[in-house]
C-alpha positions as CSV (number, residue, x, y, z in Angstrom):
1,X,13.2,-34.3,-1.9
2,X,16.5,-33.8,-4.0
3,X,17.7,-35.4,-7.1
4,X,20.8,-37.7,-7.4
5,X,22.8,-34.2,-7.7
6,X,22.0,-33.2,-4.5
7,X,19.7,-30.2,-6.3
8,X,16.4,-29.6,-3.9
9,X,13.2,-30.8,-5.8
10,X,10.4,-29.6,-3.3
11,X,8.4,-27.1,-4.2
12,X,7.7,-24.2,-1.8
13,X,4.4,-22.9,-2.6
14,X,3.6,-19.2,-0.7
15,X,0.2,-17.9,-0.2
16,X,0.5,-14.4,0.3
17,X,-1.1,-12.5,-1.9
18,X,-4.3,-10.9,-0.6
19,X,-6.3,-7.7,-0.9
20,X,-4.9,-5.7,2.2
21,X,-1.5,-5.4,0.3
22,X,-0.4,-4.4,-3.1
23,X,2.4,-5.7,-5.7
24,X,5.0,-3.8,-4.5
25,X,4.6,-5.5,-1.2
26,X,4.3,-8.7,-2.3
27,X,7.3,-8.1,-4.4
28,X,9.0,-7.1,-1.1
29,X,7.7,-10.6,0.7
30,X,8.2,-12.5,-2.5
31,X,12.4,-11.3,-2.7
32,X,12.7,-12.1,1.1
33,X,11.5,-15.6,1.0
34,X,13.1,-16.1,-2.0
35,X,16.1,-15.1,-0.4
36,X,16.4,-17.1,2.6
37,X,15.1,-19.9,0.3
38,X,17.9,-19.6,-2.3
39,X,15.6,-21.0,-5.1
40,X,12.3,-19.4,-6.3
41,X,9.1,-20.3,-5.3
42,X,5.6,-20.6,-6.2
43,X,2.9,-18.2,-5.2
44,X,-0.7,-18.4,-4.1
45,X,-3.5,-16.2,-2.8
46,X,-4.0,-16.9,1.2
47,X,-7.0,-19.0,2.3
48,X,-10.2,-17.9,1.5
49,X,-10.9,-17.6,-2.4
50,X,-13.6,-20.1,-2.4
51,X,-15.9,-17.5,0.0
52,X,-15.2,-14.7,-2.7
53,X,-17.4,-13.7,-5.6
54,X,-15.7,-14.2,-9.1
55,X,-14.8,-10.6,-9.6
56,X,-13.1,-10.8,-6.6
57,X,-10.9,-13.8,-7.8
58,X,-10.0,-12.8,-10.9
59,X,-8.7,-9.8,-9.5
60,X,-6.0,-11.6,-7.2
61,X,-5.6,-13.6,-9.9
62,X,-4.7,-10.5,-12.4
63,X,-2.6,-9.0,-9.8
64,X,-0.3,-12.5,-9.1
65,X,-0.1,-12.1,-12.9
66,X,1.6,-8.8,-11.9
67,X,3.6,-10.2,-9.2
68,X,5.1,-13.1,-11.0
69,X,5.7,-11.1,-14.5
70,X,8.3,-8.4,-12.4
C-alpha cells in the first residue's frame, strides 16, 4: 500500500528470532533484510510461542528487546 507520495505504507513483519541463534545473529539477519528492504521492519519470534512455557517466552521476548534497542 503507499500513500499519495508514493512512500510504501506496508508493514514487513520478520519472525526470526528463535532460541538456536543469538542477538548478534539476528542483528546480522535483521541489517540484511533491512537492506534489501530499504525501510525498517518489524520483528517477531518464529512460529511456535504458544507451545512454550512462560519462561520460555519472556526470554525471546527480553532478547528482541535486545535486538530492537541496537
Amino acid at each position: 500500500m503507499f500513500d499519495k507520495s508514493g512512500r510504501n505504507l506496508t508493514a514487513i513483519v520478520a519472525g526470526f528470532v528463535q532460541k538456536k541463534r543469538n542477538v548478534d545473529e539476528w542483528k546480522g539477519i535483521l541489517h540484511h533484510i533491512e537492506s534489501i528492504r530499504k525501510h525498517k521492519i518489524d520483528v517477531a519470534c518464529s512460529c511456535g510461542m504458544g507451545r512454550r512455557k512462560t519462561e520460555a517466552g519472556l526470554h525471546l521476548l527480553e532478547l528482541m528487546k535486545q535486538l530492537v534497542k541496537a
